[in-house]
C-alpha positions as CSV (number, residue, x, y, z in Angstrom):
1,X,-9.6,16.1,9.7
2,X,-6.7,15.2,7.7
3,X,-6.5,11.5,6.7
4,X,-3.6,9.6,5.7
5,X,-2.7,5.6,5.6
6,X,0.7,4.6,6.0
7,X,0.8,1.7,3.9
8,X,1.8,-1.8,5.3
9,X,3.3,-4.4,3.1
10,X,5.8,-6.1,5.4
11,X,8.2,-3.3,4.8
12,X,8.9,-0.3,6.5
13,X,9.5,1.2,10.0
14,X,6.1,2.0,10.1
15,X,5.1,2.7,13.8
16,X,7.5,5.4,13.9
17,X,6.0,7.1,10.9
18,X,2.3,6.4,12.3
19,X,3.3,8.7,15.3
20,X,5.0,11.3,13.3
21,X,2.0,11.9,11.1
22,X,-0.1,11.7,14.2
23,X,1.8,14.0,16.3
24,X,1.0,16.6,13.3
25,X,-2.6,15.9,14.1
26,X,-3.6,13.4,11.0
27,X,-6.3,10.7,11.2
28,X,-3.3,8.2,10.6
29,X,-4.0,4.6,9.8
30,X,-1.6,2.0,9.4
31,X,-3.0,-0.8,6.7
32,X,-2.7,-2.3,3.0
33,X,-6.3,-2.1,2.1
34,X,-6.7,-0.5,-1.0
35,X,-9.6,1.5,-0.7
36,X,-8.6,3.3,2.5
37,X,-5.0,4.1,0.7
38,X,-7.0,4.8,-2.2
39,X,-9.1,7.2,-0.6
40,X,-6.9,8.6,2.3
41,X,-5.9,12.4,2.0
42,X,-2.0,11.3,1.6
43,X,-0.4,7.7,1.4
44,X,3.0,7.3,2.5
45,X,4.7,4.2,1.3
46,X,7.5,3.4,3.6
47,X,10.5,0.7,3.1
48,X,13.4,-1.3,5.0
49,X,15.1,-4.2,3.1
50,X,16.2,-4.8,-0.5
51,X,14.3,-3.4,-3.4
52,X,13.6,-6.7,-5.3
53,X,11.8,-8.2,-1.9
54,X,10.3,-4.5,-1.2
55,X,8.9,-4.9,-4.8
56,X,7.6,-8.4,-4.6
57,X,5.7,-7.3,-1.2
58,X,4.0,-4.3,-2.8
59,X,2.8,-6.1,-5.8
60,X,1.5,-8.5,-3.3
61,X,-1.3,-6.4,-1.8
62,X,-1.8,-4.5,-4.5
63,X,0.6,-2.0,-3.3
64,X,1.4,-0.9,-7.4
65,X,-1.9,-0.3,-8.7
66,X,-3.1,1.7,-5.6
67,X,0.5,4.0,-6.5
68,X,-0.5,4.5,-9.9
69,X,-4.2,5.2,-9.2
70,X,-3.7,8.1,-7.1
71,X,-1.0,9.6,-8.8
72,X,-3.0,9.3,-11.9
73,X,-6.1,11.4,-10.1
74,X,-3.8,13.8,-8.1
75,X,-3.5,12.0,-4.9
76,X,-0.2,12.9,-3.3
77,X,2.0,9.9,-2.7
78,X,5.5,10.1,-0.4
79,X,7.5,7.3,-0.6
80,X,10.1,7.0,2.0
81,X,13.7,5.3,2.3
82,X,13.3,2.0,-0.2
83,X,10.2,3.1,-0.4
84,X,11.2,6.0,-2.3
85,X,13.6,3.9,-4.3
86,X,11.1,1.1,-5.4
87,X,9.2,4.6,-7.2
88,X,12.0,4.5,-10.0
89,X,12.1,2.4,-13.1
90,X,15.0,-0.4,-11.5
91,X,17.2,-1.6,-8.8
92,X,20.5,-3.1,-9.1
93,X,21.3,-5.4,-5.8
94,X,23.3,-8.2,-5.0
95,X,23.9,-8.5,-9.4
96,X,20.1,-8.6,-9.7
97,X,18.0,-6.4,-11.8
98,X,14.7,-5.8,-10.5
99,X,11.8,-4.1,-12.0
100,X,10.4,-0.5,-10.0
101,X,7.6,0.8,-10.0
102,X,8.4,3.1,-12.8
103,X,7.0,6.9,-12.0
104,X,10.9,8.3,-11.7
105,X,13.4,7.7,-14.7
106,X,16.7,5.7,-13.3
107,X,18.0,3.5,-11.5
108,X,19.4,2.3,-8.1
109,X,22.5,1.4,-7.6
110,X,25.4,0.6,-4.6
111,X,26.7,3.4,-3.2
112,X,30.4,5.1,-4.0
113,X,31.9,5.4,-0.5
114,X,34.6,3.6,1.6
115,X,32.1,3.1,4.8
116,X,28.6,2.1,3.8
117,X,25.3,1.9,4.8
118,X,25.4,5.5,4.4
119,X,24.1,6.3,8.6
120,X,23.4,9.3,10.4
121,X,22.7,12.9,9.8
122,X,23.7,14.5,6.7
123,X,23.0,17.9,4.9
124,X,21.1,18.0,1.5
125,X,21.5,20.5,-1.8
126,X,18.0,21.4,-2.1
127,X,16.5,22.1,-5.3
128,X,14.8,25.5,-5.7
129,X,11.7,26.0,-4.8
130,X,11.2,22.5,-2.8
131,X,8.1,22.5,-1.3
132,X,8.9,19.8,0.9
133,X,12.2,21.1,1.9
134,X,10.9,24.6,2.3
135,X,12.1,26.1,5.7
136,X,14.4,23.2,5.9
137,X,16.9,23.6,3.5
138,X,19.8,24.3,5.5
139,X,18.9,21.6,8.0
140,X,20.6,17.5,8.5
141,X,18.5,14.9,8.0
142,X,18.9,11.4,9.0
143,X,20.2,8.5,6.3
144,X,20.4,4.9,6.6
145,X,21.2,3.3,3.4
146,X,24.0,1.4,1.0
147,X,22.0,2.0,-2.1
148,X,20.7,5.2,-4.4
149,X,20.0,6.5,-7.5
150,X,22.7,8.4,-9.1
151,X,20.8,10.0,-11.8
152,X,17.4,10.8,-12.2
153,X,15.0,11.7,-15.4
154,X,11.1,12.5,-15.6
155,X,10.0,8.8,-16.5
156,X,7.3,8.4,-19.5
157,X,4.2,7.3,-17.3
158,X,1.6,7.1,-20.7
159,X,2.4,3.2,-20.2
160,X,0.1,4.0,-16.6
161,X,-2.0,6.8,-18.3
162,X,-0.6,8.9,-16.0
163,X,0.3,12.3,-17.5
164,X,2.6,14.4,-15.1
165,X,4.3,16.6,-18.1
166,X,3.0,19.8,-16.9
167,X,4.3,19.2,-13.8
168,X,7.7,20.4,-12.9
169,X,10.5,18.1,-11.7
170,X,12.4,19.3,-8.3
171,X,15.4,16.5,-7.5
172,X,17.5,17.7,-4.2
173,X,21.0,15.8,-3.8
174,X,23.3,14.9,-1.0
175,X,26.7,13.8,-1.4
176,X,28.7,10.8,0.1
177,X,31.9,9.1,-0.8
178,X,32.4,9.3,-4.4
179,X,28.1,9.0,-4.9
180,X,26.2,12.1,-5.6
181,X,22.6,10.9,-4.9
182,X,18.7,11.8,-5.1
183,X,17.9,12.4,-1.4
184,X,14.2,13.8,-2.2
185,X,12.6,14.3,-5.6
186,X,8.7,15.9,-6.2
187,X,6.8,15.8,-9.2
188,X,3.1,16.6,-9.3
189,X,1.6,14.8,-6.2
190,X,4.4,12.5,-6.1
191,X,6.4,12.9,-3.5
192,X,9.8,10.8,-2.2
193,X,12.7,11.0,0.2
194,X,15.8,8.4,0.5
195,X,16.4,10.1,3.9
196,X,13.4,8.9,6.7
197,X,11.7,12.3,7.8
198,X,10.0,10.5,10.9
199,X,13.2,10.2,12.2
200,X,14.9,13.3,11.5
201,X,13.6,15.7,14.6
202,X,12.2,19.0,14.2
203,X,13.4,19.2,10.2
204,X,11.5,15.9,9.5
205,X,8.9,17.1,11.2
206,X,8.4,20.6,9.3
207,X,8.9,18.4,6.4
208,X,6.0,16.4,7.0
209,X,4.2,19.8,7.9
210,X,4.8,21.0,4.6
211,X,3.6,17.8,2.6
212,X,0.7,17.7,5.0
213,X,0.0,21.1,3.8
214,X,-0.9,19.9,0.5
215,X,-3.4,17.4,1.1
């Protein structure tokens, strides 16, 4: 069977995603102990809250290193929500800087838009040939957010003797206010999405279907 660990650092609406991945018929488990996340099929890293405290929590248990370790051999990572946000190089809340995880080139930044958080169910541009978003494209997923990144590059991951340049970079967009933002990106076995999947009905749920796929 399937495995996969939903990764708990004091972040994250993580019983909802627990179910989701269950109701797809993974051998789910909800924990921060590095050698199950290590060694489970797929790792989800979730995330509710600012990035700085997201970040501090991660690096905490570990959180980091077990990112880096399975990207580095292959293991497919999906970072959700701030947890997809805590994947690029900074975030930029409240005037602080903080420091990402580093695997996806920019930063994140306030939102744009008259009315934020960004809430409720939005449509995405998807990039060609998503493999997440494959089926989906057309479909409305559901935001909650006030911050994003704006512009994304491939981030040089030698520093974490990582090497992901043969892989290709897919970034999808969505737009709102005056913000144009990264609502999924895929790189190699590393996977994210600012929108939260487990939450986004029978288009989250073939979107989980297709990352599943891949394990």
């Amino acid at each position: 069977m399937t495995t996969a660990v939903v990764f708990d650092y004091g972040f994250g609406n993580v019983r909802s995603m627990v179910r989701a991945l269950a109701n797809q018929g993974v051998d789910t488990t909800l924990t921060s102990d590095y050698r199950q996340a290590l060694e489970a099929d797929g790792l989800v890293v979730p995330g509710v809250g600012a990035f700085a405290a997201c970040m501090e929590g991660l690096r905490k248990v570990n959180g980091d290193r077990v990112i880096y370790d399975r990207i580095r051999a292959g293991r497919p990572v999906l970072g959700v929500c701030v947890g997809e946000q805590i994947l690029f190089e900074r975030g930029n809340e409240h005037g602080a800087n903080a420091t990402g995880v580093g695997l996806i080139g920019g930063s994140v930044d306030p939102l744009d838009a008259d009315v934020v958080p960004h809430m409720g169910w939005d449509t995405i541009d998807a990039a060609d040939n998503s493999v997440l978003l494959h089926g989906v494209e057309q479909e409305r997923f559901y935001f909650v957010h006030s911050y994003a990144a704006m512009a994304v590059s491939a981030a040089d991951t030698s520093k974490y003797e990582i090497d992901l340049s043969d892989a290709p970079e897919r970034v999808s967009w969505c737009d709102y206010g005056r913000s144009r933002f990264v609502a999924a990106y895929e790189r190699g076995p590393l996977f994210a999405t600012q929108f939260h999947p487990e939450k986004s009905g029978d288009a989250g749920a073939q979107l989980l279907k297709n990352w599943i796929a891949l394990l």
